[in-house]
C-alpha positions in Angstrom: 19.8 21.2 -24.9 21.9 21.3 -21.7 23.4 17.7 -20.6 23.6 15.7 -17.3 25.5 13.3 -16.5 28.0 13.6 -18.8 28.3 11.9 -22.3 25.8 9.4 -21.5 23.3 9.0 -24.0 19.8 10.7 -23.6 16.5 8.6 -23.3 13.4 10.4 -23.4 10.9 9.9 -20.5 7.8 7.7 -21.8 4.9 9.6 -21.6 1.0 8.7 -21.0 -1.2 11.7 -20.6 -4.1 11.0 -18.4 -6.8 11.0 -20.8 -5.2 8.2 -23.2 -4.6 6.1 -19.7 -8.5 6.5 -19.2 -9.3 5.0 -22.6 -6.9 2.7 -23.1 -7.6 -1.2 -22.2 -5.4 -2.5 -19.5 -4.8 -6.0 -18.4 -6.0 -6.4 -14.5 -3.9 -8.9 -12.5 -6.8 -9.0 -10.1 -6.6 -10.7 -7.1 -5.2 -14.3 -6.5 -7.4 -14.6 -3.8 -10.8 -12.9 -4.1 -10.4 -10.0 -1.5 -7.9 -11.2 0.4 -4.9 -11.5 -1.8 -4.1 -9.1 -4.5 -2.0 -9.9 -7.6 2.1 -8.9 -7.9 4.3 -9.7 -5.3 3.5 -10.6 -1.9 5.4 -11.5 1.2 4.1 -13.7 3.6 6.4 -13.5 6.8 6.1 -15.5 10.2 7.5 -17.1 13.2 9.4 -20.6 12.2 7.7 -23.4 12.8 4.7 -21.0 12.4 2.3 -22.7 9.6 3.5 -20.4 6.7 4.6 -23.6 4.5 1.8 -25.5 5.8 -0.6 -22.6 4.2 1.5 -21.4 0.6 0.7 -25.2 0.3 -2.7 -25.3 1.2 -2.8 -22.1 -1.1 -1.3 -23.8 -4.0 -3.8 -27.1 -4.1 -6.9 -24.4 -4.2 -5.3 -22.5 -7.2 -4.8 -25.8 -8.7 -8.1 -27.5 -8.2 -10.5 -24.3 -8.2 -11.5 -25.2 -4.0 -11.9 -21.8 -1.8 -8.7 -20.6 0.3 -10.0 -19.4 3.7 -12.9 -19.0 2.6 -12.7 -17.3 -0.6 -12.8 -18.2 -4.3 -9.1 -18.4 -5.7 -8.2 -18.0 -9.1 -7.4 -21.5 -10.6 -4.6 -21.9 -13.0 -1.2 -23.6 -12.6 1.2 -22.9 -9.6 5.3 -23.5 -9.4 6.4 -24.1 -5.9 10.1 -23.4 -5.0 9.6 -25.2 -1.5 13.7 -24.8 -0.9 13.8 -26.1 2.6 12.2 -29.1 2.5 12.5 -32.5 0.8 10.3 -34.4 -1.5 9.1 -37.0 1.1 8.3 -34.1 2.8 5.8 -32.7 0.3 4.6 -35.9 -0.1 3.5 -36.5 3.1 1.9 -33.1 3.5 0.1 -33.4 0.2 -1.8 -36.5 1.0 -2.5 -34.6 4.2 -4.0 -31.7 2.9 -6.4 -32.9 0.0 -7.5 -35.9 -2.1 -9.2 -33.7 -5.0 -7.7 -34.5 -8.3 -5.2 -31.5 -10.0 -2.1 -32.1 -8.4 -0.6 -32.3 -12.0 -1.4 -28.4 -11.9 1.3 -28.0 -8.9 5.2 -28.0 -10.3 7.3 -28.5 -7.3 11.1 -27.8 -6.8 13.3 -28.2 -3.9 16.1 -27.0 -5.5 16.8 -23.4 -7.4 19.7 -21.0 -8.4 19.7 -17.1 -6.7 18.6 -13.9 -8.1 22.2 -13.2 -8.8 22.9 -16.9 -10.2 20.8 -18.5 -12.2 16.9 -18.1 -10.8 15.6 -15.9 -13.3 16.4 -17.7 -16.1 15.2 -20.9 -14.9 11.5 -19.6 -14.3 11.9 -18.5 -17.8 12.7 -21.9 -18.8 9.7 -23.4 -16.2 7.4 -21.3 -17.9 8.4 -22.1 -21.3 7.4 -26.1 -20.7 4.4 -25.1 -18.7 3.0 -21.7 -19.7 -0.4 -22.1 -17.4 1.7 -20.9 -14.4 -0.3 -17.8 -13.4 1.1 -18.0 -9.1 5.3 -18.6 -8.7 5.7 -19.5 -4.7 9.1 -19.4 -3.2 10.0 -20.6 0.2 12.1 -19.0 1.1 13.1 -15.3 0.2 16.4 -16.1 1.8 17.5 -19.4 0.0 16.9 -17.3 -3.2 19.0 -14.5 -2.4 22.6 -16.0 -1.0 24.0 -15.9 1.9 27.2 -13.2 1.1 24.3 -10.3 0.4 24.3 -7.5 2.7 20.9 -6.8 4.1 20.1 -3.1 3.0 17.4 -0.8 1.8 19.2 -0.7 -1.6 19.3 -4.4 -2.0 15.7 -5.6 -0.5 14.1 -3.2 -2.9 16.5 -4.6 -5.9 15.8 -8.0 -5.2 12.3 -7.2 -4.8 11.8 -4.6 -8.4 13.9 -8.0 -9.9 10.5 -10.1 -9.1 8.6 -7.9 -9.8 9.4 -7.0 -13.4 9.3 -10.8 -13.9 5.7 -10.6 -12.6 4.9 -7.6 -15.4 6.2 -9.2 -18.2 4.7 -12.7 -18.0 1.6 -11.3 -15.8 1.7 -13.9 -13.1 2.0 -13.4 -9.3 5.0 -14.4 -7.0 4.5 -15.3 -3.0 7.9 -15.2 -1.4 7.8 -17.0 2.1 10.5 -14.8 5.0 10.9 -14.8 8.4 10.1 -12.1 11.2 12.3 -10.6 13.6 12.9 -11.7 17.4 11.8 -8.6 18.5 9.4 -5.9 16.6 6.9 -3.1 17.4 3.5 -4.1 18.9 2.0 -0.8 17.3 3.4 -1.4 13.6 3.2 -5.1 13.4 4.7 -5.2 9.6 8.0 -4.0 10.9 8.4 -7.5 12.8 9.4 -8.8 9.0 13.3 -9.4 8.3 15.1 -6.9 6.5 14.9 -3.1 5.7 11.8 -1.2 4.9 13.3 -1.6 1.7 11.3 -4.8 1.3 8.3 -3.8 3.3 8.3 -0.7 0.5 9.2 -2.5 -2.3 6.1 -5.8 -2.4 2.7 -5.2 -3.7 1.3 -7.1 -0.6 2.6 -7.8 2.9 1.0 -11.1 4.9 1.9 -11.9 8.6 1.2 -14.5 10.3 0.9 -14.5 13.8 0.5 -17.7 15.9 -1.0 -16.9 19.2 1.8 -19.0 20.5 4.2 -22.2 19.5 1.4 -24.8 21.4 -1.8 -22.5 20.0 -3.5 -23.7 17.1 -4.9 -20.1 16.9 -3.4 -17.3 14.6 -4.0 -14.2 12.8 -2.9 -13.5 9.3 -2.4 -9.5 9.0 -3.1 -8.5 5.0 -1.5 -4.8 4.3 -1.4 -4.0 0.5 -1.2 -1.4 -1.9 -4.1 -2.6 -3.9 -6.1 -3.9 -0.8 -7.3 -2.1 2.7 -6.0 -3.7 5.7 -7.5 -6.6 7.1 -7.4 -8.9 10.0 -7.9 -12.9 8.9 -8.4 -14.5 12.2 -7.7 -18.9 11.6 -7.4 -21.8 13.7 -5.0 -24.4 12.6 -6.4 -28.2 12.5 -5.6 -31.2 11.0 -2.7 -29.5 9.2 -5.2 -26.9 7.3 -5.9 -23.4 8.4 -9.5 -22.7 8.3 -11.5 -19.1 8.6 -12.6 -18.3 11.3 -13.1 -14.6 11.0 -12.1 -11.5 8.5 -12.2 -8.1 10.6 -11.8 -4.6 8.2 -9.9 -1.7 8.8 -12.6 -0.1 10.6 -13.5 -3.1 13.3 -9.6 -3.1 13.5 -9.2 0.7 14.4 -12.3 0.1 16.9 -10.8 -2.6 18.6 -7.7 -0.7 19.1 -9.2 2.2 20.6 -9.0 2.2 24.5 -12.4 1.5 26.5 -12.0 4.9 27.8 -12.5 6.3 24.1 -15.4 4.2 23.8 -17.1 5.3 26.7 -16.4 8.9 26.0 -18.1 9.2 22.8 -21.4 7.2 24.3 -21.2 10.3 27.1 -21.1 13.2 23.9 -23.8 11.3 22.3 -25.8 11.1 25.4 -25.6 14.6 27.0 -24.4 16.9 23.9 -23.8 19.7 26.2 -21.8 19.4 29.7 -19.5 21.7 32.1 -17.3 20.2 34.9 -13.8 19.5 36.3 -12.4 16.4 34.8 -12.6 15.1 38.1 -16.3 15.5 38.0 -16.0 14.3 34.3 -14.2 10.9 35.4 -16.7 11.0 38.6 -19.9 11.0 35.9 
């Protein structure tokens, strides 16, 4: 057999022929919020100051106690919440704001954690050890988890990333990683707004953003792209430090409200007179 790569030693690809992947049982992650947030890893990215803590908590008191997140039924279980920029009184305070249902004890918080590089991993392991009902890991933030001597690049966002990941697969749980967005992005590929290479953007299972009307607005629109999940449009208003639904628009009603009037108008006229001959002066004129 002819070698690559020198002396190293050869490992045989593992192979699953389609038929066998057909029959054989596999274990769903599902979605941790029923059709609006698929299992894995998802990154939620926003302005700061934007509402994303405010909602990973709100998110985290519905897994625990079984009420609906925008909406939606979650799935209940346990959460751990990494919540690395803020302080206990902090969480305090915004707990009793949010909810008086009982199943708090089904929330671990942290404010404190080591990095991917340092320590991170194996604490989780250890979390989950003493409290194996963890099904949802939430860390805020991505960047307080990674150092601050890591140069941003493809290779490393998707390493950091395939690092959570991994964790996900082998205890079958789902991670939210909270970022930031940039200053300036593209109004036509709203996703590239989030910090970092297209590393990261490639790498998650799920991308969130949410985007606050503006800084006084309590109006905002939480954009849901996923592998496992079409796109969707969440449209919320922010009150009494809870975002509540007011809309969900689907891919289509997205594309259709991004088409120009003029498209609109066009396709009424082809409908209406199937057949016509003319300038496209006389076709703007009609």
């Amino acid at each position: 057999m002819e070698k690559y790569g020198g002396n190293k030693m050869f490992k045989p690809l593992k192979l699953v022929d389609a038929q066998e992947l057909l029959l054989t049982p596999l274990d769903d992650p599902g979605f941790i919020v029923e059709d609006l947030i698929p299992g894995g890893v998802t990154v939620i990215a926003g302005d700061e100051k934007s509402g994303k803590s405010w909602m990973m908590l709100l998110l985290a008191t519905c897994i625990a106690t079984g009420q609906d997140f925008l909406g939606h039924p979650v799935k209940q279980g346990a959460v751990l919440y990494l919540s690395l920029e803020d302080t206990y009184v902090r969480l305090q305070r915004r707990l009793f704001n949010l909810t008086n249902e009982v199943g708090y004890g089904r929330i671990m918080l942290s404010i404190q954690s080591g990095t991917l590089d340092d320590g991170l991993m194996e604490q989780l392991e250890h979390a989950l050890e003493k409290h194996p009902d963890i099904n949802v890991i939430i860390i805020d933030t991505l960047q307080l988890i990674r150092g601050n001597d890591k140069e941003v690049s493809y290779a490393n966002d998707y390493a950091d990333v395939t690092i959570l990941k991994e964790f996900c697969r082998k205890h079958k749980l789902s991670i939210l990683v909270v970022h930031h967005t940039r200053k300036q992005g593209d109004a036509h590929r709203i996703f590239n707004r989030i910090n970092g290479s297209k590393g990261l953007n490639g790498a998650v299972d799920t991308m969130l953003l949410l985007d606050r009307e503006n800084e006084h607005s309590n109006s905002g629109t939480l954009h849901i792209k996923g592998r496992d999940i079409q796109p969707l449009e969440v449209v919320m208003e922010f009150n009494d430090c809870k975002w509540e639904l007011v809309s969900v628009r689907t891919q289509e009603e997205i594309a259709a409200a991004n088409t120009p009037e003029v498209m609109h108008r066009l396709v009424d006229f082809i409908k209406e007179r199937h057949f016509w001959r003319g300038s496209a002066t006389e076709l703007l004129d009609d």
